[in-house]
matplotlib code that plots the C-alpha trace (Angstrom):
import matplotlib.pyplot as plt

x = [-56.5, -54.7, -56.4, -55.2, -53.0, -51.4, -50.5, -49.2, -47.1, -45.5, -44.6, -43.1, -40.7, -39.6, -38.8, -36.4, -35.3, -33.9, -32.2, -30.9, -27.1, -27.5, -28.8, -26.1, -23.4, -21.2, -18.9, -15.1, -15.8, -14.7, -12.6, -14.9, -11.9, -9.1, -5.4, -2.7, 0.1, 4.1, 6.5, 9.6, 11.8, 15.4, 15.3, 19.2, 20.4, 18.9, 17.5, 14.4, 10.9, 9.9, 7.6, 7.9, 4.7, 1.7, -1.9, -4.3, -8.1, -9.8, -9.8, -6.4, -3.6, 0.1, 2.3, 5.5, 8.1, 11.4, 14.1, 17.0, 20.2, 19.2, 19.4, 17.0, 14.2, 10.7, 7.9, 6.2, 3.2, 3.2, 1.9, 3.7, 4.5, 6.6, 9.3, 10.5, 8.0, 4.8, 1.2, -1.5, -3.7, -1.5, 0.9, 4.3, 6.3, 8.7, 12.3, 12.5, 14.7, 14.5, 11.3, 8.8, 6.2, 3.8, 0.5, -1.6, -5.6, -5.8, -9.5, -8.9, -8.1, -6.2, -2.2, -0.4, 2.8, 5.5, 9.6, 11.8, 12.8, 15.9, 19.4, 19.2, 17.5, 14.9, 17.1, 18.8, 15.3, 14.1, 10.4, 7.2, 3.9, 0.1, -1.9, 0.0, -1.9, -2.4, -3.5, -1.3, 2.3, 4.0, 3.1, 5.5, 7.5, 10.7, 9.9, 8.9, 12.4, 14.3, 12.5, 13.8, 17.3, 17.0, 15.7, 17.8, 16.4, 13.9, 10.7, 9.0, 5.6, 6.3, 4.9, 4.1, 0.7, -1.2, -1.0, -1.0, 2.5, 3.3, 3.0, -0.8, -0.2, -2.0, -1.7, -4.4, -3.9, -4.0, -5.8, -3.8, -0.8, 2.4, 5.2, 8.9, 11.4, 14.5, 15.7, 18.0, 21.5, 24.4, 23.0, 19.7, 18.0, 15.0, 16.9, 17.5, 14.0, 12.8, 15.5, 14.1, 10.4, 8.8, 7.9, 8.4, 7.5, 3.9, 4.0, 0.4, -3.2, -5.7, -5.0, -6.0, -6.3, -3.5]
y = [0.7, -2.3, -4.2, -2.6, -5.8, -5.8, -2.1, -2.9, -5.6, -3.6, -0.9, -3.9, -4.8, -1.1, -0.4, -3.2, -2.9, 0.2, -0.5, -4.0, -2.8, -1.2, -4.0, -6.3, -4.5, -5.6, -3.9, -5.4, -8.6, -8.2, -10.9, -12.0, -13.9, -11.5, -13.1, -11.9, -12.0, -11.6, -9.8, -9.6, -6.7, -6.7, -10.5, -11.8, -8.1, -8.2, -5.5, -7.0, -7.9, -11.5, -12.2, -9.2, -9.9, -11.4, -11.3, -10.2, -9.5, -6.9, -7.4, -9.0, -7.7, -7.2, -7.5, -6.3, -7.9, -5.6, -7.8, -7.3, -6.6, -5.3, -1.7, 0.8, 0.2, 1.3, 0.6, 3.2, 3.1, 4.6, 4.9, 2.4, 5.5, 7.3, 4.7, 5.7, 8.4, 8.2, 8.5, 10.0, 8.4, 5.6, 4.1, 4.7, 2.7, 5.2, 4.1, 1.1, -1.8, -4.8, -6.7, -3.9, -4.6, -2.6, -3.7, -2.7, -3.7, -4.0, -1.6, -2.6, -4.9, -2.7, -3.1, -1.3, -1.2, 0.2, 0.3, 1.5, 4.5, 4.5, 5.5, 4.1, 0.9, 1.4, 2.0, -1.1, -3.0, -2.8, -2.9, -4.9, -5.0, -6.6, -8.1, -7.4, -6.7, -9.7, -8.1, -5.4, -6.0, -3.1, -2.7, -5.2, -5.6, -6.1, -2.8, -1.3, -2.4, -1.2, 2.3, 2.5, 2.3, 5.9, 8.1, 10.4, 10.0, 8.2, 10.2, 9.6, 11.3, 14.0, 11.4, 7.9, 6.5, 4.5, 1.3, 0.2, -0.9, -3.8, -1.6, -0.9, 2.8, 5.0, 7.5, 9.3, 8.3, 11.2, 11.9, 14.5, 14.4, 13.9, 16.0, 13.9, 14.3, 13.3, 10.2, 10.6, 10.1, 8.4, 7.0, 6.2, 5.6, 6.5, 9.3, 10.6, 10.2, 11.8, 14.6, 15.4, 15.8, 12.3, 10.8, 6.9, 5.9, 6.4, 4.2, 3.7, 4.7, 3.6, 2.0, 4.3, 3.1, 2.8]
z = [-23.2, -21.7, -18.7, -15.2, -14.4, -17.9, -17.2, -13.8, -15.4, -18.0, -15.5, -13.9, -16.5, -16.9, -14.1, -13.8, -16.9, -15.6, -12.5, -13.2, -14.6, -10.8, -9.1, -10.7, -10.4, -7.3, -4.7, -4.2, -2.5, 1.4, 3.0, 6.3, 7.4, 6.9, 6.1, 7.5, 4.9, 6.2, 4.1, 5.8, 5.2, 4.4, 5.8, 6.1, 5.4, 1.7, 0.1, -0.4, 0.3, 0.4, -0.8, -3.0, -4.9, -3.2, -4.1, -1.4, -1.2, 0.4, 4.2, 4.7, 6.5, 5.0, 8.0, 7.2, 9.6, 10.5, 11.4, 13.7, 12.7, 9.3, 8.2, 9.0, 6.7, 5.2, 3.3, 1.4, -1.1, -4.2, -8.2, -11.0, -13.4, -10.3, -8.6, -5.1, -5.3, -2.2, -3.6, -1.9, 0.2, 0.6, 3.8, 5.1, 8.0, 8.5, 9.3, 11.4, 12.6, 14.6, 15.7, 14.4, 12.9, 10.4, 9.4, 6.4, 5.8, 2.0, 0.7, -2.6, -4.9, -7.9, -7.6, -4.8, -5.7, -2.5, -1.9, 0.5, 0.7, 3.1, 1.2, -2.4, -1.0, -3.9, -6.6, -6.1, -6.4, -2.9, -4.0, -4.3, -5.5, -4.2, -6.8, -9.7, -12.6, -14.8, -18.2, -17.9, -19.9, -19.5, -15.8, -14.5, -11.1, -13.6, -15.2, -11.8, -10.5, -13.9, -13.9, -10.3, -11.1, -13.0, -10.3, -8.7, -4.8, -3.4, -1.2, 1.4, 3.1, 5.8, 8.5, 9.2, 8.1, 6.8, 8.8, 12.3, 14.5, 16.5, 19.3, 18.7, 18.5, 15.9, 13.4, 10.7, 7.5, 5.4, 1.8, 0.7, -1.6, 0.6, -0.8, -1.7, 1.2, 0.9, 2.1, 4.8, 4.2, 6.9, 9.8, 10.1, 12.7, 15.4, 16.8, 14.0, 12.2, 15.5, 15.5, 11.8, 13.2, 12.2, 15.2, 14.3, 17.9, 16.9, 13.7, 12.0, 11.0, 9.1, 5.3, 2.4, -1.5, -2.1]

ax = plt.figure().add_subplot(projection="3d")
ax.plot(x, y, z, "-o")
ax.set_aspect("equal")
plt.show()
């Protein structure tokens, strides 16, 4: 028999034994000073984001700035193996033009890649990517952009989501799978958006990993 404090000891040593790999292993490190990142959209009527690849930590804000006198334009979320396609879970702008805003709180740190999904804006390498992945070759924003080129039409969720508007208004973000919808063709434009039942004066929601 071992002495009652040697026992005590040993149980000790088991027991954290067990539960260190839980004790050391760490949640995605929140920013307590959130950033606020710009990306301006379709800045000097280019179809582009700029910056279209920034790195961001959990916390921080992607404000992306609408511009006047560009084209209508959004910003949707969505996986690396489906180009212009939405993800679930993830945000979408809806179709907007001149001094909006739409902000985005980043909850993770994986890549998010996004486009635009007005007309063929995506196609033509409208598109853009936080924290890229670094150890990941054949997950580029080239090869994002190039597998873009191929698809057919570009989707969008049913409804805005995922992020807030310079307005301050709100809308749920949702964590189901958001069916493609086609992007809309001609003029595009609020009343139009609205005429097609998205309401894009209520522009936002809560950010979902993306």
């Amino acid at each position: 028999m071992y002495p009652s404090f040697l026992r005590f000891t040993l149980t000790l040593t088991f027991i954290f034994t067990l539960l260190s790999p839980i004790l050391c292993t760490q949640a995605p490190t929140t920013n307590l000073t959130p950033t606020t990142i710009p990306i301006a959209v379709g800045l000097h009527g280019a179809l582009s984001f700029s910056p279209n690849s920034t790195s961001a930590s959990v916390g921080d804000i992607l404000e992306f700035r609408f511009f006047n006198g560009s084209a209508p334009h959004s910003v949707v979320s969505g996986p690396f193996g489906t180009p212009c396609l939405p993800g679930s879970g993830g945000f979408f702008s809806g179709y907007l033009e001149g001094n909006d805003t739409f902000s985005v709180t980043v909850t993770t740190t994986d890549p998010i890649w996004y486009y635009c999904s007005a007309h063929k804006h995506c196609q033509y390498g409208m598109v853009g990517v936080i924290n890229p992945p670094v150890k990941a070759p054949n997950s580029t924003l080239a090869q994002y952009a190039m597998a873009a080129k191929g698809v057919a039409m570009a989707g969008a969720p049913p409804e805005v989501t995922g992020g807030v508007a310079g307005n301050g208004s709100v809308a749920a973000s949702s964590s189901a799978v958001a069916p493609v919808k086609p992007v809309p063709t001609g003029g595009v434009g609020r009343s139009s958006i609205a005429a097609g039942g998205v309401g894009i004066w209520i522009v936002g929601g809560v950010v979902g990993a993306w």
